[in-house]
N, C-alpha and C positions, 0 to 999 in steps of 0.2 A: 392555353389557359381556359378559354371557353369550352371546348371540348370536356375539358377537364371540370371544369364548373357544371356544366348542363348535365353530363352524366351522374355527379353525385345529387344536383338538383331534384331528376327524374328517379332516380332511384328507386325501385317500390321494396327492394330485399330486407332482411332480418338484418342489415348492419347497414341500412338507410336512414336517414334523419328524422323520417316520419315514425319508424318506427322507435330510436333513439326517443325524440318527443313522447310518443304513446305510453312509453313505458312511464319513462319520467312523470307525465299525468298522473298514472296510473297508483305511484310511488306515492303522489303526493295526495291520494285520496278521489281524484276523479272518477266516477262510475263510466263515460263513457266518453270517453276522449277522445277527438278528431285531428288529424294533421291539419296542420296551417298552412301547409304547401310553400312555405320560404326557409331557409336555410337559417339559422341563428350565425350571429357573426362568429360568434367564439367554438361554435362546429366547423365552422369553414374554415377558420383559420388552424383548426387540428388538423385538419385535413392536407394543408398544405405540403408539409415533409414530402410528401407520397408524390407532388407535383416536382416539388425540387430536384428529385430523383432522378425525372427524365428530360430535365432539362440542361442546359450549359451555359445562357445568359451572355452570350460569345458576343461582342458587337464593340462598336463606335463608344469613348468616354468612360465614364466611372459608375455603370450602373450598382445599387445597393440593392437587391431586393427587400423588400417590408412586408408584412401581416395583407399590406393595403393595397400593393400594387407587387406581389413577387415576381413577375416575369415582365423583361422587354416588352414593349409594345412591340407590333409589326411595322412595316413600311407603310403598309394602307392605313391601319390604324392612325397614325401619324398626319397623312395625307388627309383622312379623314375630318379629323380633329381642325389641321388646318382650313380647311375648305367650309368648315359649317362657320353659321354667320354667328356675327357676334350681335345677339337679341337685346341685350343692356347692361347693367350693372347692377350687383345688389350689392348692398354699404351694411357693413356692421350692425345688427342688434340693437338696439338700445329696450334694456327693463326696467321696468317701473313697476315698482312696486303699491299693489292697492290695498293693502290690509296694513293694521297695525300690528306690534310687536307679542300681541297674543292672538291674532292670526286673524281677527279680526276685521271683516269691511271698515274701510274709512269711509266717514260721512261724505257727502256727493261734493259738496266742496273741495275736500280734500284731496279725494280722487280728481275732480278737474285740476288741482293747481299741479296735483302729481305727474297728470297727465300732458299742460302745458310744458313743465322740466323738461319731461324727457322726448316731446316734439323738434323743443331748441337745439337738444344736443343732438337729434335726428336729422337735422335742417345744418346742422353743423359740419357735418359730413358729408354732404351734397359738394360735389365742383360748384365754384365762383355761380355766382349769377342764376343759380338753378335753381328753382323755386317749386315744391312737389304740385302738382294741377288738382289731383282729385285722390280722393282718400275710399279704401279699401277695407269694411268690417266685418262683423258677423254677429247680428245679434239673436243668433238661435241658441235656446235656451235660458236668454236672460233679454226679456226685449230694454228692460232699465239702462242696461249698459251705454247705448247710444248717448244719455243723457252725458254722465260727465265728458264722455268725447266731444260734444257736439259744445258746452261749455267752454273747457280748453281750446279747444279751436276759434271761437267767439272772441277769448280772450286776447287770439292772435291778429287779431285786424281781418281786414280786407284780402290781406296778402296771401291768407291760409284757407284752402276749401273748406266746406262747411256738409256735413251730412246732410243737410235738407234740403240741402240744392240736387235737383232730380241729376245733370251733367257734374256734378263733382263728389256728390256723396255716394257710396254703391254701399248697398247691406245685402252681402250675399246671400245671407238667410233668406228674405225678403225679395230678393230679385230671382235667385234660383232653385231655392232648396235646403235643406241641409245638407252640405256633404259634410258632415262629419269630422273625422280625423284630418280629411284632406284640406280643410275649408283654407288652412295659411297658404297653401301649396297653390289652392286656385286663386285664392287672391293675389299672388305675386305673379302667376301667370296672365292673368287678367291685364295687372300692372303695366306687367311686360308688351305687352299689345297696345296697350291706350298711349303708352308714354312715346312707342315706338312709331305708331301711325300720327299721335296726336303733339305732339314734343311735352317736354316739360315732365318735371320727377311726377311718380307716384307714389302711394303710403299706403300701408297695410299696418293695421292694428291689430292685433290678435289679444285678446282676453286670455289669458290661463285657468286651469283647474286649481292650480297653486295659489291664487292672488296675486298674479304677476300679468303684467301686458308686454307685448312686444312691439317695439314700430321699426318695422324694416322698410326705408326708402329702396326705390327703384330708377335708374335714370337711364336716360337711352343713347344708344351712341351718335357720334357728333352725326352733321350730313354729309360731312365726305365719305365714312363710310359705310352709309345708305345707299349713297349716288353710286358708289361702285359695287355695292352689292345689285340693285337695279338693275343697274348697267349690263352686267354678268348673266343678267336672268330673265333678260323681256321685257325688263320693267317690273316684274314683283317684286311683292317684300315677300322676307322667309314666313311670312303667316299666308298668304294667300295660294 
């Protein structure tokens, strides 16, 4: 499968994806159009037939191949998979929505009481007793935004971190930079680390371009299976 993936990846020929891409630019009026260098999902999955061909899928159980995963894993792969650590858990979505019905921002009010809702049902899907420690945002491009968050959260007591607390509020924008597209991505990574060395969930709020927010909890796994990861490795955790 890799073999098979990295060849059509690298590809640089006249029936290569960059070129596929270029054209298509080109079709649709681009003067000068560059490869993106990643493969679209719905090219690779045309692609597949050609892989099925040299395959037999011979093995142990009922496998089906799909679009997602068409051939067996290997043994290593396997092995792989089971040996890497288990860094935490991410819980469900919850959206919330910030505009009104003609697409509209809601008043800052509104937006915090929107934003306390969908904290609850965020806090709702947390394991017993897990309470999130410190909250993950980004207020690049809109510094305003922090305000209803930082309301909603107000409104939740004592019990819920607070953006302006320097150890519980993180504003990625503000602390690193813009990254950009990636900014959900490093927040939950972020997460993943504090919650892992520090216990206790963390939260990631992500604003949308839609009028939507996201708050995906993060929580970390229990200590026994820390202690035997340790254990296993000198005493590190998988971040060190």
């Amino acid at each position: 499968l890799w073999n098979f993936f990295w060849r059509n990846s690298h590809d640089q020929g006249p029936d290569s994806f960059n070129a596929y891409f270029i054209k298509k630019e080109k079709e649709a009026g681009v003067a000068n159009p560059s490869a993106i260098g990643v493969m679209s999902a719905k090219w690779w999955q045309e692609k597949l037939p050609e892989l099925w061909k040299t395959i037999s899928n011979q093995g142990p159980g009922d496998f089906k191949p799909s679009p997602y995963l068409p051939v067996r894993w290997t043994n290593w792969q396997v092995e792989q998979f089971d040996d890497a650590p288990l860094l935490g858990y991410l819980h469900r979505p919850v959206d919330v929505k910030l505009t009104d019905d003609k697409g509209q921002p809601l008043k800052t009010a509104l937006q915090a009481a929107a934003l306390k809702a969908g904290w609850e049902a965020a806090i709702a899907g947390l394991p017993e007793a897990t309470e999130p420690k410190r909250v993950f945002y980004d207020t690049t491009g809109n510094k305003q935004w922090v305000i209803p968050l930082n309301q909603a959260l107000m409104q939740m007591g004592t019990s819920a971190p607070h953006p302006d607390e320097v150890k519980e509020g993180y504003d990625i924008g503000a602390r690193i930079g813009n990254t950009g597209t990636s900014s959900p991505m490093v927040q939950i990574g972020l997460g993943l680390i504090a919650s892992y060395h520090q216990g206790g969930a963390s939260a990631t709020v992500n604003r949308r371009p839609n009028g939507m927010a996201s708050i995906i909890m993060v929580s970390p796994p229990d200590e026994t299976i820390k202690a035997t990861w340790a254990k296993n490795h000198a005493g590190k955790s998988p971040f060190d």
